[in-house]
PDB file of N, CA, C and O in Angstrom, chain B, residues numbered from 101:
ATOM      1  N   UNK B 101     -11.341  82.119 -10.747  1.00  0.00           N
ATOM      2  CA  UNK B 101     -10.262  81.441 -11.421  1.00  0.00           C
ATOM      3  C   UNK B 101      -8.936  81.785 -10.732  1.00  0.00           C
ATOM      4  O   UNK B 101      -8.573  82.952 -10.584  1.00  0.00           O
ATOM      5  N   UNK B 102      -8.348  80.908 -10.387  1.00  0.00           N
ATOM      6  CA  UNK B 102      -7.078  80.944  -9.596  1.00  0.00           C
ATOM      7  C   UNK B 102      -5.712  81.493 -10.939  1.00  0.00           C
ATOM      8  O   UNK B 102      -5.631  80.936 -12.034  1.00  0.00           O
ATOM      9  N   UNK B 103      -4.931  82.471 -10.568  1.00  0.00           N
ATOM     10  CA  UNK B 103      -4.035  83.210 -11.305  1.00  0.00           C
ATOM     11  C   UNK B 103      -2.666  82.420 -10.232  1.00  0.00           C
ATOM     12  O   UNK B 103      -2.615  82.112  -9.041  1.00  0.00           O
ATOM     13  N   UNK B 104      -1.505  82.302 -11.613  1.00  0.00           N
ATOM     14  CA  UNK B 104      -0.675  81.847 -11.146  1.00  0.00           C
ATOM     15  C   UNK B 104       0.845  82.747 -11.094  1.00  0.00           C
ATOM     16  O   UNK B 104       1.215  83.316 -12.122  1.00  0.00           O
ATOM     17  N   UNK B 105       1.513  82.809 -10.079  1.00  0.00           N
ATOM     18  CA  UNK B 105       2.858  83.454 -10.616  1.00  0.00           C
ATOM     19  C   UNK B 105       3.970  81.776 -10.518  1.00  0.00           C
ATOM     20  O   UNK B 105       3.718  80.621 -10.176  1.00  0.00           O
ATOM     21  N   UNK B 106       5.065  82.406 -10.964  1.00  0.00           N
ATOM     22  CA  UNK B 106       6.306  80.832 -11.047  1.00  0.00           C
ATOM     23  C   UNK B 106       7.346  81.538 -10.622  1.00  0.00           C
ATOM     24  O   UNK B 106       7.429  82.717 -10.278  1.00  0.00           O
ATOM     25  N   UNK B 107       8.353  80.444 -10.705  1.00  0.00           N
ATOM     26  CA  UNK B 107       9.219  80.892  -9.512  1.00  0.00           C
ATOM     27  C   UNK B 107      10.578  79.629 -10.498  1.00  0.00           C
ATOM     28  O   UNK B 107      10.479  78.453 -10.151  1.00  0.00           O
ATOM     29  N   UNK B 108      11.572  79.913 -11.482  1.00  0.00           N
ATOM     30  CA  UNK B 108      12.868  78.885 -12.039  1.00  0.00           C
ATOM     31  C   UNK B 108      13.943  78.932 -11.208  1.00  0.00           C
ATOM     32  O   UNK B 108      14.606  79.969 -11.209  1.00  0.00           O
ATOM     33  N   UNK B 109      14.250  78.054 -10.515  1.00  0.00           N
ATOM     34  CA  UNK B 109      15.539  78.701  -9.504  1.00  0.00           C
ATOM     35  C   UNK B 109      16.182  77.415  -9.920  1.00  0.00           C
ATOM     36  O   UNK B 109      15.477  76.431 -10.145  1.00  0.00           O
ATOM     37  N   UNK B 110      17.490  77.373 -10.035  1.00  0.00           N
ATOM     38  CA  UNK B 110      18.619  76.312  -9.828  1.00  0.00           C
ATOM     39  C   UNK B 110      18.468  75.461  -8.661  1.00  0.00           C
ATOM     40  O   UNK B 110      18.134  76.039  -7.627  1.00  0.00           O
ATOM     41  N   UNK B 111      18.644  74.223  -8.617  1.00  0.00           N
ATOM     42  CA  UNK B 111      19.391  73.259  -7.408  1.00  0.00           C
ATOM     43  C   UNK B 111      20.620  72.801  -7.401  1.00  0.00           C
ATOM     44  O   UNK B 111      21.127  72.025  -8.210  1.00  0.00           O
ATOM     45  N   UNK B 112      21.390  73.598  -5.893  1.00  0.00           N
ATOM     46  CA  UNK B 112      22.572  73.074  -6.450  1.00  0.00           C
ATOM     47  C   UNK B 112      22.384  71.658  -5.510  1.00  0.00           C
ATOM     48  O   UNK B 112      21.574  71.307  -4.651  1.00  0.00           O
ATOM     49  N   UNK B 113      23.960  70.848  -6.352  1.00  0.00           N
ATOM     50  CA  UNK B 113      23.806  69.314  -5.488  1.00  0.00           C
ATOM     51  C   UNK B 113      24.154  68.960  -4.519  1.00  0.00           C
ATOM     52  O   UNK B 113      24.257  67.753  -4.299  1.00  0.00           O
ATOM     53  N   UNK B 114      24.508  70.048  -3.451  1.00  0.00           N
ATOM     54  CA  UNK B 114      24.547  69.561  -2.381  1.00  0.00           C
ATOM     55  C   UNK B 114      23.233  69.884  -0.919  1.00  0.00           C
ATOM     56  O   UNK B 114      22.960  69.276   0.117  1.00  0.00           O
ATOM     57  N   UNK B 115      22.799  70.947  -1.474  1.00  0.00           N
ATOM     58  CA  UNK B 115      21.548  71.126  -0.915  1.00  0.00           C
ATOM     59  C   UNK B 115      20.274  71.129  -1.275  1.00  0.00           C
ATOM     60  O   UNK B 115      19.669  72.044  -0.714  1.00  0.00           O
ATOM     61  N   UNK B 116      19.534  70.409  -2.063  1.00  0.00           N
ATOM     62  CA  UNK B 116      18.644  70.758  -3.221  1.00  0.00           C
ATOM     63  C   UNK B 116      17.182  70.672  -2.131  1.00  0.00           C
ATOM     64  O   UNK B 116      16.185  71.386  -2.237  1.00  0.00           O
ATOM     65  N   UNK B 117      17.479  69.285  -0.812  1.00  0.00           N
ATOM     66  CA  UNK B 117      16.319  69.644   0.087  1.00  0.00           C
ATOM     67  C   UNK B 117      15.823  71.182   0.425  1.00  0.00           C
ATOM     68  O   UNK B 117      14.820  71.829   0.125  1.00  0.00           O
ATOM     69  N   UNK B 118      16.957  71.438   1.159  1.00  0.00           N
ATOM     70  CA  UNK B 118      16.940  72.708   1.815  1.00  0.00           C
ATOM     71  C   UNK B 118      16.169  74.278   0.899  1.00  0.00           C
ATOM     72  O   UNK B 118      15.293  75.109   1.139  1.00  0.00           O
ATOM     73  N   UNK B 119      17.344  73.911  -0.428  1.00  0.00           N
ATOM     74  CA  UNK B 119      16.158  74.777  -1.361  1.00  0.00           C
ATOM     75  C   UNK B 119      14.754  74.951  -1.402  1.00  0.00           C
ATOM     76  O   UNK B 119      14.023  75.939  -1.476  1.00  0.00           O
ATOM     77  N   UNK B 120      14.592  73.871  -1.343  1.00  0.00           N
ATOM     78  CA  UNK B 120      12.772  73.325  -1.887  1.00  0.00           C
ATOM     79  C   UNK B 120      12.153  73.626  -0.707  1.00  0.00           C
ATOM     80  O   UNK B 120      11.190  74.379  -0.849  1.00  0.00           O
ATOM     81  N   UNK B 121      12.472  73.171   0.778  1.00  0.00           N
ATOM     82  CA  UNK B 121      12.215  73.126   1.752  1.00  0.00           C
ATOM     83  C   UNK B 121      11.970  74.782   2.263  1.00  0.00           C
ATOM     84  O   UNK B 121      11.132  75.033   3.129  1.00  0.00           O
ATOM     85  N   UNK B 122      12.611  75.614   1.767  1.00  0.00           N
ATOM     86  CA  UNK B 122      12.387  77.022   1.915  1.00  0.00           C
ATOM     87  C   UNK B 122      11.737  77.764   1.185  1.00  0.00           C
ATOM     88  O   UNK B 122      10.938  78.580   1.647  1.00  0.00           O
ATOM     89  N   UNK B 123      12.022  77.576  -0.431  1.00  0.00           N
ATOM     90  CA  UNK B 123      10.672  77.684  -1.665  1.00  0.00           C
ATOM     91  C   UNK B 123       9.210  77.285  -0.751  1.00  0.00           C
ATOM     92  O   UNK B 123       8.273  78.067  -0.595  1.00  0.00           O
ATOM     93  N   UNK B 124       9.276  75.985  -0.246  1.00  0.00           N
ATOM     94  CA  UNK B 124       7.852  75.337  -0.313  1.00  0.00           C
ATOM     95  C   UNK B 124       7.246  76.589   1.370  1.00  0.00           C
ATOM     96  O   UNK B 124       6.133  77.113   1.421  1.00  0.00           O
ATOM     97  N   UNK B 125       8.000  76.699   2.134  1.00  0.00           N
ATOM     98  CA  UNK B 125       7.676  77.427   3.439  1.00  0.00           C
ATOM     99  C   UNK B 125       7.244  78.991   3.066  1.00  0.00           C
ATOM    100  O   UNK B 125       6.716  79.783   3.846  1.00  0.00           O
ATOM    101  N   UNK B 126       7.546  79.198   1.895  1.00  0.00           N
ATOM    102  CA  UNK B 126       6.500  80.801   1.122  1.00  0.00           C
ATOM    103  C   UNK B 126       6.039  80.402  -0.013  1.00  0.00           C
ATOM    104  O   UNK B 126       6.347  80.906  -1.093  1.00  0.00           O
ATOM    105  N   UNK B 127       5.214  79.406   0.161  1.00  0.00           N
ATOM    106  CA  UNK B 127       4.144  78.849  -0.844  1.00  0.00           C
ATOM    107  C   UNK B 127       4.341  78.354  -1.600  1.00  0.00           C
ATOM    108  O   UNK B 127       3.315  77.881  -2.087  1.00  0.00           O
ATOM    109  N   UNK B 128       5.442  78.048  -2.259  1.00  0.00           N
ATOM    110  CA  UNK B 128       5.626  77.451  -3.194  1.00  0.00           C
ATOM    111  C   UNK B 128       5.455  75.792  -3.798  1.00  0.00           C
ATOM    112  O   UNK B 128       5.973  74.845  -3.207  1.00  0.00           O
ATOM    113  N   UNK B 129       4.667  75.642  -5.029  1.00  0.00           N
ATOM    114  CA  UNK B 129       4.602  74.121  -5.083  1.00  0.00           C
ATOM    115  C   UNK B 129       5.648  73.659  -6.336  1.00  0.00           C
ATOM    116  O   UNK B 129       5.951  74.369  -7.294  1.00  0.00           O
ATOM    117  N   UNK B 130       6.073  72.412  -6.097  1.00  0.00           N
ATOM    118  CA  UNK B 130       7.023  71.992  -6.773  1.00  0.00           C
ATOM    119  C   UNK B 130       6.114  71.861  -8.221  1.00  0.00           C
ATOM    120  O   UNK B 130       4.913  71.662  -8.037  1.00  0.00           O
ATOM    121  N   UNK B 131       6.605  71.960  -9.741  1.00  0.00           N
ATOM    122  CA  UNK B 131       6.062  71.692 -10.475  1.00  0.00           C
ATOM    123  C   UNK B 131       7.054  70.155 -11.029  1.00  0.00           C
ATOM    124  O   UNK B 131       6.847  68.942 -10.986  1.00  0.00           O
ATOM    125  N   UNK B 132       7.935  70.854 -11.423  1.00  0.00           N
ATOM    126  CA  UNK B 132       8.686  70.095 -12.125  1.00  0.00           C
ATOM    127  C   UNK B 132      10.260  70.499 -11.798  1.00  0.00           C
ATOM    128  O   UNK B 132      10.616  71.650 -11.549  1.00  0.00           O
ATOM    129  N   UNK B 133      11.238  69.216 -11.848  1.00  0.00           N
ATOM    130  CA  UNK B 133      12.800  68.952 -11.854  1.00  0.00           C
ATOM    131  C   UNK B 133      13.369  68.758 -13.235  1.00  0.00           C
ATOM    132  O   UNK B 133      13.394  67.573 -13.569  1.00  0.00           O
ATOM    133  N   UNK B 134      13.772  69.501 -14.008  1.00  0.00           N
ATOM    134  CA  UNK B 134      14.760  69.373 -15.071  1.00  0.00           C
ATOM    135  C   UNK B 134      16.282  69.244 -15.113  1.00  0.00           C
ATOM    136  O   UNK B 134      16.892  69.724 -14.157  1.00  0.00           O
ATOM    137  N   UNK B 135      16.909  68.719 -15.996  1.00  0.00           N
ATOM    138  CA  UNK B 135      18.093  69.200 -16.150  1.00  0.00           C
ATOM    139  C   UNK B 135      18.640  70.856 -17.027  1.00  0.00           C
ATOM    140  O   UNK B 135      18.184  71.167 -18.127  1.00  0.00           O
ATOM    141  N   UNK B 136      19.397  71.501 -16.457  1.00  0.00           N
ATOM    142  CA  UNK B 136      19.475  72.967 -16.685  1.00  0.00           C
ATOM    143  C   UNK B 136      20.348  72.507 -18.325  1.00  0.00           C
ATOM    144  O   UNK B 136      20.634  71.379 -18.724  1.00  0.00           O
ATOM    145  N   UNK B 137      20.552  73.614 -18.876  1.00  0.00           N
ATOM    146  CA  UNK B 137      21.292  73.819 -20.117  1.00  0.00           C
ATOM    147  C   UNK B 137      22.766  73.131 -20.124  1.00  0.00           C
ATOM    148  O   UNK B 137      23.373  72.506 -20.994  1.00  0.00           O
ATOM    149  N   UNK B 138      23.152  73.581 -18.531  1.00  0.00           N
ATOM    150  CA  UNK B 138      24.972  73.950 -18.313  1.00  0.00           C
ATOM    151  C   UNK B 138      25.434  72.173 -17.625  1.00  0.00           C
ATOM    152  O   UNK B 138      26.534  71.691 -17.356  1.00  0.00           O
ATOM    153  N   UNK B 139      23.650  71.443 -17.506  1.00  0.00           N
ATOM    154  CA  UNK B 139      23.838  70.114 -16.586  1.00  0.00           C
ATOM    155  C   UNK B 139      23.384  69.885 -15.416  1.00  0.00           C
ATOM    156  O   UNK B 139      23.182  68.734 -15.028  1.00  0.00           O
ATOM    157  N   UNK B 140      23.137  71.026 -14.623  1.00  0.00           N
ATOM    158  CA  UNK B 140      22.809  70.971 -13.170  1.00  0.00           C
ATOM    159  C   UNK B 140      21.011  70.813 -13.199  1.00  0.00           C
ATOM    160  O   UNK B 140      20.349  71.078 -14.202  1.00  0.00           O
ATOM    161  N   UNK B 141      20.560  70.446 -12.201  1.00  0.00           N
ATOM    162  CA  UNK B 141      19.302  70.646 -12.082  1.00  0.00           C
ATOM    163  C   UNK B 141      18.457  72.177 -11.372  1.00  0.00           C
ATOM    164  O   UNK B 141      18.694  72.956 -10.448  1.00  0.00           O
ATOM    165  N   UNK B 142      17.498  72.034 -12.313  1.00  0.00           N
ATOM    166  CA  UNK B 142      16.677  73.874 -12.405  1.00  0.00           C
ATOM    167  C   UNK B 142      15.021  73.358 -12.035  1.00  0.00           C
ATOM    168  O   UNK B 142      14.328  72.663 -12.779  1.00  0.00           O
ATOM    169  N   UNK B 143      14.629  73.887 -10.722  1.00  0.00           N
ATOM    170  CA  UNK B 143      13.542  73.241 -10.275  1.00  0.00           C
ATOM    171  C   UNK B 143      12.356  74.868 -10.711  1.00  0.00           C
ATOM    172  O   UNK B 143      12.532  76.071 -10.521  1.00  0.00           O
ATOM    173  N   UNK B 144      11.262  74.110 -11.309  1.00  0.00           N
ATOM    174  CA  UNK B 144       9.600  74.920 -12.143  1.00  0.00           C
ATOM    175  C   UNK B 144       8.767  74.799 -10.815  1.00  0.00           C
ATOM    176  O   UNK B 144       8.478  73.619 -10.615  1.00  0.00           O
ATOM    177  N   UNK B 145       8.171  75.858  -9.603  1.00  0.00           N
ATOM    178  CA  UNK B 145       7.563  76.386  -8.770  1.00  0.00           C
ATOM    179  C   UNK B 145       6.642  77.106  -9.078  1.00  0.00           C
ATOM    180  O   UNK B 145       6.857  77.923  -9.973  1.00  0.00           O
ATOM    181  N   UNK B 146       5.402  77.062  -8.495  1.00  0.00           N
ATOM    182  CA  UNK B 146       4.190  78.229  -8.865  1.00  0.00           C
ATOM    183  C   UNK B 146       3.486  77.655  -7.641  1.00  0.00           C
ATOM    184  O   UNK B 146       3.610  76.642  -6.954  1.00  0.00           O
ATOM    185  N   UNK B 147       2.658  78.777  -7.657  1.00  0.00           N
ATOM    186  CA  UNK B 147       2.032  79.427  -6.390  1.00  0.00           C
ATOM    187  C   UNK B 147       0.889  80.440  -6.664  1.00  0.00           C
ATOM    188  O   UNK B 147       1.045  81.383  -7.439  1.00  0.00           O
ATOM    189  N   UNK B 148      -0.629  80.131  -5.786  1.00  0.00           N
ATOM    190  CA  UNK B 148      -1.277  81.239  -6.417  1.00  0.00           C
ATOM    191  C   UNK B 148      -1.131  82.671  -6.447  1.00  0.00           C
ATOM    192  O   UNK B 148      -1.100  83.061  -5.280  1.00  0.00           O
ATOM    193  N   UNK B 149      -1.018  83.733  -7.341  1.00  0.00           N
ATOM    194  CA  UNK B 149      -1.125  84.642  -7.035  1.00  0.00           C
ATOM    195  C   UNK B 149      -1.555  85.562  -6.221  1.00  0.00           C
ATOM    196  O   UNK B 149      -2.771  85.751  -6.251  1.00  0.00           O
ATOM    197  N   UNK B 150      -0.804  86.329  -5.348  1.00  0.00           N
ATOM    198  CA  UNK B 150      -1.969  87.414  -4.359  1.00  0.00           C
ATOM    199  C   UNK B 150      -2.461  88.633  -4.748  1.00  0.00           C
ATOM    200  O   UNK B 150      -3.224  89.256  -4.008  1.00  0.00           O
TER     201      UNK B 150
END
């Protein structure tokens, strides 16, 4: 059974590729894009555990 860790980080709006693009290059898979509390967008990441 595959174990998961997560990963909530902010996007800010002028780089939000670059974020993801560096999340995703140490495993990370996109789950989900929300809007944060304050308005901005807060991107949901997980990845299997090692």
């Amino acid at each position: 059974m595959t174990t998961w860790e997560y990963l909530i980080t902010p996007l800010p709006l002028h780089t939000p590729k670059q974020v993801l693009d560096m999340h995703g290059s140490e495993g990370w898979e996109l789950v989900s894009i929300v809007t944060g509390p304050e308005g901005g967008s807060v991107a949901y990441l997980k990845r299997p555990k090692q």
